[in-house]
C-alpha positions in Angstrom: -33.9 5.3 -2.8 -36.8 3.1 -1.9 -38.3 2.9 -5.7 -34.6 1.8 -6.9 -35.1 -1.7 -6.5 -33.6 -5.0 -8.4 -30.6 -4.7 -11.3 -31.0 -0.7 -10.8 -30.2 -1.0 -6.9 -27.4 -3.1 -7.8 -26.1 -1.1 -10.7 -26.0 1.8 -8.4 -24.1 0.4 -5.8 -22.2 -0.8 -8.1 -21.5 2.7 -10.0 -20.8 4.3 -6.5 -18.2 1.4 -5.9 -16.7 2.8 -8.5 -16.8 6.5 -7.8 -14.9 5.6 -4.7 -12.3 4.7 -6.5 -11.6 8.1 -8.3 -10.7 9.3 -4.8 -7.5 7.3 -5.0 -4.7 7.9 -6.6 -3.6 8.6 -9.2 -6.8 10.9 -9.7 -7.3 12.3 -6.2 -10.8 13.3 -7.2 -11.9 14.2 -3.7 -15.2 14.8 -4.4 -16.4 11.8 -6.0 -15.8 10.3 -2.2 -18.9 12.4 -0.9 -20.8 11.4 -3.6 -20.1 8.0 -3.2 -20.4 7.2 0.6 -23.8 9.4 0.4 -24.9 7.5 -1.7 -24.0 4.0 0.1 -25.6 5.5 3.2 -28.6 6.6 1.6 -29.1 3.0 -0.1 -28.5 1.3 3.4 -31.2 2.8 4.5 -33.8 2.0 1.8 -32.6 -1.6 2.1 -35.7 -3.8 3.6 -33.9 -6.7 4.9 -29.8 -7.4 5.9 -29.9 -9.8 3.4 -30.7 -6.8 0.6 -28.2 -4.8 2.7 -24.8 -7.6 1.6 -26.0 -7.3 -1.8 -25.5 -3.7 -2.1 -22.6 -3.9 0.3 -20.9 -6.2 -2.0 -21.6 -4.6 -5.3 -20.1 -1.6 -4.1 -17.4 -3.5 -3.1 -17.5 -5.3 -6.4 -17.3 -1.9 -8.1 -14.2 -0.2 -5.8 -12.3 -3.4 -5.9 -12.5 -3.9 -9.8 -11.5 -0.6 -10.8 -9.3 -0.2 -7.9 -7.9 -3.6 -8.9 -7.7 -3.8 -12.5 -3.9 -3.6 -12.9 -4.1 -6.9 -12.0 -4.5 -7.7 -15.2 -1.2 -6.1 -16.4 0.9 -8.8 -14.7 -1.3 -11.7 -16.0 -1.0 -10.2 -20.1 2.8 -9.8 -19.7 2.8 -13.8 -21.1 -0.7 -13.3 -22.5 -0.4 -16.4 -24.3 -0.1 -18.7 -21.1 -2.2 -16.5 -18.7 -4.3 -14.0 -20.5 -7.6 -16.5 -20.4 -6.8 -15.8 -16.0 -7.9 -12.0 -16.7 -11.3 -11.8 -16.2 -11.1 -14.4 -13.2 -7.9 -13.3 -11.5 -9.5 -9.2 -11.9 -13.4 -10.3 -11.2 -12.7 -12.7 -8.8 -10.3 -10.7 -6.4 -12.8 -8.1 -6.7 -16.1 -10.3 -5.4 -14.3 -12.3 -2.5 -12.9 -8.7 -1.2 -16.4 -7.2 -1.9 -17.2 -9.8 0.6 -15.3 -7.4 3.3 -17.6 -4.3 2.0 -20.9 -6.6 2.5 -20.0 -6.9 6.2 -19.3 -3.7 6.7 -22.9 -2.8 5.2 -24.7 -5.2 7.5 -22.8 -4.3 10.4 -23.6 -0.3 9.8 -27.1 -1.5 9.2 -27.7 -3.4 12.5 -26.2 -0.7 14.4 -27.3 2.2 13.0 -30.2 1.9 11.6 -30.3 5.3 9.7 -29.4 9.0 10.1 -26.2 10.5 12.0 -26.5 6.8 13.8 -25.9 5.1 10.5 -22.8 7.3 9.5 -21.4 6.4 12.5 -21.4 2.8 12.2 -20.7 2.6 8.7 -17.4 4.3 9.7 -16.9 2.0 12.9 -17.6 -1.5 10.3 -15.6 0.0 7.5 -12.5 0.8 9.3 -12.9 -2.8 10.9 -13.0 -4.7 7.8 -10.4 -2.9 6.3 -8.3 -4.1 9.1 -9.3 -7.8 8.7 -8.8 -7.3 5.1 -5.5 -6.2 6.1 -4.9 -9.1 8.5 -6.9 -12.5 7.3 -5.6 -15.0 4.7 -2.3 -13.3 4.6 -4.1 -9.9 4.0 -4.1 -7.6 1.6 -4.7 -3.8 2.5 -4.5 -2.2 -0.8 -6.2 1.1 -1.2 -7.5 1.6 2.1 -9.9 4.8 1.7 -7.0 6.5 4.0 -5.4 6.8 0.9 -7.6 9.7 -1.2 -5.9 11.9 1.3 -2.0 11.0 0.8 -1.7 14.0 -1.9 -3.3 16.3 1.0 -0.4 16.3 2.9 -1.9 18.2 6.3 -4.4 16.0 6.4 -2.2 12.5 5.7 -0.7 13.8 9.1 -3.5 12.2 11.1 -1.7 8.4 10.3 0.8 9.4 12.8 -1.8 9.1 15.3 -4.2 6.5 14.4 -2.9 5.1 11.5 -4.0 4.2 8.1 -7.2 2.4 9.5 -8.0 5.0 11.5 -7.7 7.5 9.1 -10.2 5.4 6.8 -12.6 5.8 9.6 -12.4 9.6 10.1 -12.7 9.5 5.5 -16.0 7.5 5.8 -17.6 9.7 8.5 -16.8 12.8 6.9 -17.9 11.6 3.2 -21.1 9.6 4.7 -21.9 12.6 6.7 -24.2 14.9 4.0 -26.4 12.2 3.9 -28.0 13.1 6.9 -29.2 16.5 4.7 -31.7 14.0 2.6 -33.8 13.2 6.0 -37.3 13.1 5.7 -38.7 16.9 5.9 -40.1 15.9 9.5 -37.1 15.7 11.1 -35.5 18.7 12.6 -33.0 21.2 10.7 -30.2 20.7 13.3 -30.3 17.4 13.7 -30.4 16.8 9.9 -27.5 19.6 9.8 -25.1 19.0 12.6 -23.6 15.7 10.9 -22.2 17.6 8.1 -21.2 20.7 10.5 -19.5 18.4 12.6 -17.4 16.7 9.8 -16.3 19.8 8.2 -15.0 20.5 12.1 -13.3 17.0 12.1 -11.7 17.7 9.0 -11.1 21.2 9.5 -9.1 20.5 12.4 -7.4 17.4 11.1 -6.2 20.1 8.1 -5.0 22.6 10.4 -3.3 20.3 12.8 -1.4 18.4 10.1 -0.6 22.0 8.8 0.7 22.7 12.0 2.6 19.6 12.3 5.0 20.4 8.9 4.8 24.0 8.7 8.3 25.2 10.3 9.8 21.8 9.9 13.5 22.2 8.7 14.9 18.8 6.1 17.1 17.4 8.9 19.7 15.3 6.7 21.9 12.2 7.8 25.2 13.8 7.6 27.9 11.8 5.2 25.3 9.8 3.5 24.1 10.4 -0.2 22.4 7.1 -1.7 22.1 6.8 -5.5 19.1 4.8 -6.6 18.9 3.1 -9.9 15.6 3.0 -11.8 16.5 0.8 -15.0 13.2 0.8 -16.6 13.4 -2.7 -17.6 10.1 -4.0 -19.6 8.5 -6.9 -17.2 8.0 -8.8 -20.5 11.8 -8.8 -21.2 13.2 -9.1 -18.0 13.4 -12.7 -17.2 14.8 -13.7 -20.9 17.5 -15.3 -20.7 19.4 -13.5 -23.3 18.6 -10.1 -21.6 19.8 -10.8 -18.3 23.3 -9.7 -19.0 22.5 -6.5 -20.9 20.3 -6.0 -17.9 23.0 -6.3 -15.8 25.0 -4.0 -17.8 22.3 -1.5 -17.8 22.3 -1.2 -14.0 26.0 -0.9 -14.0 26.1 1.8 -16.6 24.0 4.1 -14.5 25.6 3.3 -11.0 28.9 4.4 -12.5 27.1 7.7 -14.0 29.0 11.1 -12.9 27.7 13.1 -9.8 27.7 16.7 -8.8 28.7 15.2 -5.4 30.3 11.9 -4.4 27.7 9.4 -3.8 28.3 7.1 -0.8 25.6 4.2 -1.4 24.0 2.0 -4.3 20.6 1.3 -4.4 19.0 -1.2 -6.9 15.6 -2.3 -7.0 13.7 -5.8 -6.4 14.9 -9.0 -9.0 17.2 -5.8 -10.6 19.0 -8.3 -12.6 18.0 -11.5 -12.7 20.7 -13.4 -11.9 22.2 -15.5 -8.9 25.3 -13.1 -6.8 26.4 -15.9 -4.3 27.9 -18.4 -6.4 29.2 -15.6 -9.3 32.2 -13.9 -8.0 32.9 -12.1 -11.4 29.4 -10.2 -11.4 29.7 -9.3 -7.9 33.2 -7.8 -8.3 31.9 -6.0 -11.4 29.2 -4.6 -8.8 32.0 -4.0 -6.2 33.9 -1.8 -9.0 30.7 0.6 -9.2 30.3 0.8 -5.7 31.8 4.1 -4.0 34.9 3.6 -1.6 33.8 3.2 1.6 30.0 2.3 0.0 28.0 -0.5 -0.2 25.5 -1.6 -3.5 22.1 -2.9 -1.7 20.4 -5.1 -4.3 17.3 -6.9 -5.3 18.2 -10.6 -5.8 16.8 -13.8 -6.2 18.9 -15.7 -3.5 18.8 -19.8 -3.8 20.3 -23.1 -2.2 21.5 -26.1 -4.7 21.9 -29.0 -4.5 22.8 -32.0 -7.1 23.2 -29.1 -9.0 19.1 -28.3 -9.0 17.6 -25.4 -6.9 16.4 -26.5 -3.8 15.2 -23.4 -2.3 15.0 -19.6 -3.4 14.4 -16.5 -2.0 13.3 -13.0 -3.0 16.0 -11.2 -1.1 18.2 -8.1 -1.0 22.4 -8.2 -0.6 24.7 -5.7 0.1 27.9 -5.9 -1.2 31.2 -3.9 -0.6 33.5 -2.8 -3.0 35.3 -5.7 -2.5 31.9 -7.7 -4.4 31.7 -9.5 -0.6 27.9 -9.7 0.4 27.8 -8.0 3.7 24.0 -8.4 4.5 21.2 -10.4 3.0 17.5 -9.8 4.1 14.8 -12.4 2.8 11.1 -11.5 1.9 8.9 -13.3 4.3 5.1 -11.4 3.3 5.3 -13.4 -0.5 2.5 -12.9 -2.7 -0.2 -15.7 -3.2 -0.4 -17.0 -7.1 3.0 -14.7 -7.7 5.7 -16.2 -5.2 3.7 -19.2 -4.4 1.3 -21.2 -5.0 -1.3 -22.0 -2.1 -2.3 -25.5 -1.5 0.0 -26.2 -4.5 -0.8 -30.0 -3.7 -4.5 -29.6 -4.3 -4.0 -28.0 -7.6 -1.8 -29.8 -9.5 -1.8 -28.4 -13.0 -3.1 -24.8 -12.3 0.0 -23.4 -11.6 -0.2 -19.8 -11.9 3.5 -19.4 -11.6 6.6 -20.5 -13.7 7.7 -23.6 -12.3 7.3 -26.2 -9.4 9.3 -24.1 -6.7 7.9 -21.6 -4.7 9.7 -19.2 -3.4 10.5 -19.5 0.4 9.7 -17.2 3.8 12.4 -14.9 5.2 12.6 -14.9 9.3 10.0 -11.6 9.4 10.4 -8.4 9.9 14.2 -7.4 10.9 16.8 -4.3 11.2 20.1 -4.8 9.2 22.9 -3.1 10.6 25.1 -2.3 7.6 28.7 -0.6 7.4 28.6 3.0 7.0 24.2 3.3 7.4 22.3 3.9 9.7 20.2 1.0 10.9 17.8 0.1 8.5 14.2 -1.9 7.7 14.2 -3.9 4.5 10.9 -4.6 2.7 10.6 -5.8 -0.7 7.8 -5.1 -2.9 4.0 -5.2 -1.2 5.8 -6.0 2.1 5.3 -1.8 2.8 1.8 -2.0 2.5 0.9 -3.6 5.8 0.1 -1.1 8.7 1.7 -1.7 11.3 4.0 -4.4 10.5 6.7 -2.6 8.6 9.1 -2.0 12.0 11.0 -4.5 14.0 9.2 -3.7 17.2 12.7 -4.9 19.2 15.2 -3.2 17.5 13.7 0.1 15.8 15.4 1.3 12.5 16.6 4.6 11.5 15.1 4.4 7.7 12.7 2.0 5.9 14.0 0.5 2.2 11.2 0.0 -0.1 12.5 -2.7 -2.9 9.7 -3.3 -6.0 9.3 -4.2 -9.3 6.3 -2.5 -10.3 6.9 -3.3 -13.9 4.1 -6.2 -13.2 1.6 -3.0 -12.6 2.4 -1.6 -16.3 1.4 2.1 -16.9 -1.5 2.2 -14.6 -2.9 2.9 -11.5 -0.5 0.4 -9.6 2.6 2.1 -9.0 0.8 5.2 -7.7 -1.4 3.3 -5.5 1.9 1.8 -4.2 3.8 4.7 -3.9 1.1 5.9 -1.4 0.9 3.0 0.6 4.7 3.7 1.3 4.3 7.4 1.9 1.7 6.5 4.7 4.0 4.1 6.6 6.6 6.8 6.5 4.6 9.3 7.9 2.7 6.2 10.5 6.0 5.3 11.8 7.7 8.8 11.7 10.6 7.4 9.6 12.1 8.7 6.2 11.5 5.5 3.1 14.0 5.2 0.1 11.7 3.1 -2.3 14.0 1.9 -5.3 11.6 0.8 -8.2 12.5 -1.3 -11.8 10.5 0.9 -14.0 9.2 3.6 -11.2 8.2 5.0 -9.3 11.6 5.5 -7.3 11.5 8.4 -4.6 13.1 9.5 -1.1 10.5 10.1 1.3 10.6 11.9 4.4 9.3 11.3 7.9 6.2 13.4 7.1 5.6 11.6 3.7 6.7 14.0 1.7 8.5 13.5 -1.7 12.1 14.6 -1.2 13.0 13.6 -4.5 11.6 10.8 -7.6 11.6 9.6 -10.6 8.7 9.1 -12.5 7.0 5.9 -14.3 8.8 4.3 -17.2 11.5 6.6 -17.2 15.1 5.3 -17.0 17.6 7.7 -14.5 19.2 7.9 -11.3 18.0 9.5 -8.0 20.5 10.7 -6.3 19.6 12.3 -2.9 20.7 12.3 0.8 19.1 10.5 3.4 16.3 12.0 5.4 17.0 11.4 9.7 13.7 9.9 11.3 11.2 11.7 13.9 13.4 12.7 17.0 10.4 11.3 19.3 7.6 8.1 18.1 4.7 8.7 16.7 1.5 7.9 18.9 1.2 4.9 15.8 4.4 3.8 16.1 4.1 3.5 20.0 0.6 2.0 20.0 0.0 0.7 16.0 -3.3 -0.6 15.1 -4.6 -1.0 18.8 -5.7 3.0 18.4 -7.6 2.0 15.6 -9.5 -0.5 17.6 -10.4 1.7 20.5 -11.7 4.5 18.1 -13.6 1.5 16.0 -15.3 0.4 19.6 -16.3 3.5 21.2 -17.6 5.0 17.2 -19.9 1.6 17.4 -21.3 2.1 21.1 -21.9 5.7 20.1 -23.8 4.7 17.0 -25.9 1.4 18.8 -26.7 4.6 21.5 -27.6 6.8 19.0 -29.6 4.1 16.8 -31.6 3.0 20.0 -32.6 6.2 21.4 -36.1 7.2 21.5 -37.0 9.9 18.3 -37.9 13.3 19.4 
């Protein structure tokens, strides 16, 4: 790699960056991960300086993030006209401050490593680090962890329960990284030059047969008395918030909670902003949700929730109610995890007249994360939208919940990449934390998930329907995750980088 030098070196990186990407969903294209990782480790250690090592770092981190990324663009050309010209910075530059993440990684692999088996090790170690400081800094953001080219491979996904999403990551970079070690100079020794790719067709070998292990005889153990009916109005982002659609919105949503069931359904499940309207103060629209609501029910809901005063919004909140049949609200959880440039607007004071949101209010913080105990449920975790894709921090650690509700609107996302990339950020908390995850979604994609991540039941993108399904029960025991969370991730990230500084430092045969 030595005579790829200048706008080629970059372009390459850049290409491989990309490559990556086709391991995610929706395409699951499990090979382009080898050749991408090989091709990172082989560049890494061709690079002549750590300087030259960030700039390939970060153009494969320009090249995963952008194509990774690009729906972004869906939710800024839903009011073209006002925020279209935001595209290529909103897109481009997401992509280059998170490529700044990959750089690190690159020069940390490169310090410690060196080259050879050494090298795959510490790119693993720095890779699964940054993802968790991606995951954790400036709010974080922890979309498409590498973790996530296994979530179709089911056996292998299984591995989250122990170490996570993070830690998983780690094992994907090793094990893709690994055949690089088969380009070694023609001095070095066949074993040595062999034994990196024997060893990570071991680790994954094992990780497959384990996880295989792990669901084989497992019997669907079903909450008994509970079937939930979730809503999927399909409700085009670019008409939802018009005023003159909100009611037949509204109507929509009603229509096809009342629809006719093979068995009696005991709870309504609506997705994030489902109508756009205000319950508290509107006793006749919550009483016409009451009357759709099964005896004995409840209707959880995606709402904007908001204080007045004067007769002017003070506050607001992206929240979710649950109303009786009676159309009383019997529970309200608020979103605290709100999205920077969508639900607010950081350092709003500083940049006066660059609103990227309508209007001068931000939405406000909910309390964190919490269990609602509801009447007739089981104890249950509220998260709205992007709030499931945080490792980790999807569980009230003092009160534990029997189930996780997944509220979104992924109608931002358009017919892209998105909504799969979400959908498999909430399969891999279900199977982190052992619990079963209901994700209602506006235009999809809605499913039941059980405790092992496994689609129980879903309805597809852009497709307007019901889901009506029982309720997984969780894991009878915790995972070793949902005991230990991301400190397992940390232990493995230490010990991989004193075994690749060891490695990198010992004298060559």
């Amino acid at each position: 790699m030595r005579e790829v030098a200048g706008w080629r070196r970059a372009a390459l990186a850049c290409g491989a960056g990309v490559a990556s990407t086709l391991a995610l969903p929706p395409l699951h294209l499990l090979p382009f991960l080898f050749v991408a990782f090989v091709v990172l480790v082989l560049l890494i250690e061709a690079s002549p300086s750590a300087r030259a090592a960030f700039a390939l770092g970060w153009w494969f981190g320009v090249g995963q993030f952008a194509s990774g990324l690009y729906w972004i663009a869906h939710a800024l050309l839903v009011d073209a006209e006002r925020f279209g010209w935001l595209v290529p910075f909103a897109v481009g530059g997401l992509s280059a401050g998170l490529a700044i993440f990959t750089a690190i990684a690159v020069v940390l692999a490169r310090s410690l490593g060196k080259r050879g088996e050494a090298l795959v090790v510490a790119l693993a170690a720095s890779w699964a680090a940054m993802e968790w400081l991606r995951g954790t800094i400036l709010t974080g953001f922890p979309w498409n962890p590498m973790s996530s080219a296994w979530i179709e491979s089911t056996a292998v996904a299984q591995s989250a329960a122990l170490f996570g999403a993070y830690g998983l990551s780690l094992v994907t970079v090793q094990v893709a990284a690994a055949p690089a070690t088969l380009a070694a100079s023609a001095g070095a020794r066949p074993w040595s030059r062999l034994r990196p790719t024997v060893l990570a067709a071991l680790v994954l070998a094992t990780l497959h047969i384990g996880g295989w292990m792990r669901i084989a005889d497992v019997e669907d153990s079903l909450v008994p008395g509970i079937r939930l009916r979730i809503v999927q109005g399909n409700i085009e982002q670019a008409l939802k918030w018009r005023p003159e659609q909100a009611e037949a919105s509204f109507q929509r949503y009603l229509r096809l909670s009342a629809s006719l069931s093979d068995l009696p359904v005991t709870h309504v499940i609506w997705p994030e902003t489902a109508a756009p309207i205000l319950l508290t103060g509107d006793p006749v629209r919550r009483a016409a949700i009451g009357a759709v609501v099964p005896p004995g029910g409840l209707a959880l809901i995606g709402v904007i929730r908001a204080e007045f005063e004067g007769g002017r919004v003070q506050r607001a909140w992206n929240s979710l109610q649950a109303l009786d049949p009676a159309g009383s609200i019997v529970g309200t959880y608020d979103k605290f995890h709100l999205v920077p440039f969508g639900e607010y607007m950081p350092f709003r004071a500083y940049l006066a007249g660059f609103e990227f949101i309508p209007g001068s209010l931000d939405f406000s913080t909910g309390p964190g994360v919490v269990t609602l105990d509801l009447p007739g449920l089981p104890a249950v975790g509220p998260l709205i939208c992007y709030e499931v894709i945080f490792p980790g921090e999807v569980v009230n650690p003092d009160r534990r919940p029997m189930w996780l509700l997944n509220l979104t609107n992924d109608a931002w996302f358009g017919h892209s990449s998105g909504p799969y990339q979400h959908l498999a950020s909430a399969r891999m908390r279900a199977i982190e934390e052992g619990l079963p995850l209901v994700r209602a979604a506006n235009t999809g994609i809605s499913a039941v998930i059980d405790p092992y991540g496994r689609v129980v039941a879903s309805l597809g993108l852009g497709r307007e329907g019901i889901i009506d399904s029982a309720l997984p029960r969780p894991l009878a025991s915790l995972t070793m995750f949902a005991s230990y969370g991301n400190w397992i991730t940390g232990v493995l990230i230490a010990a991989m980088a004193l075994v690749a500084a060891w490695a990198g430092r010992r004298p060559k045969s």
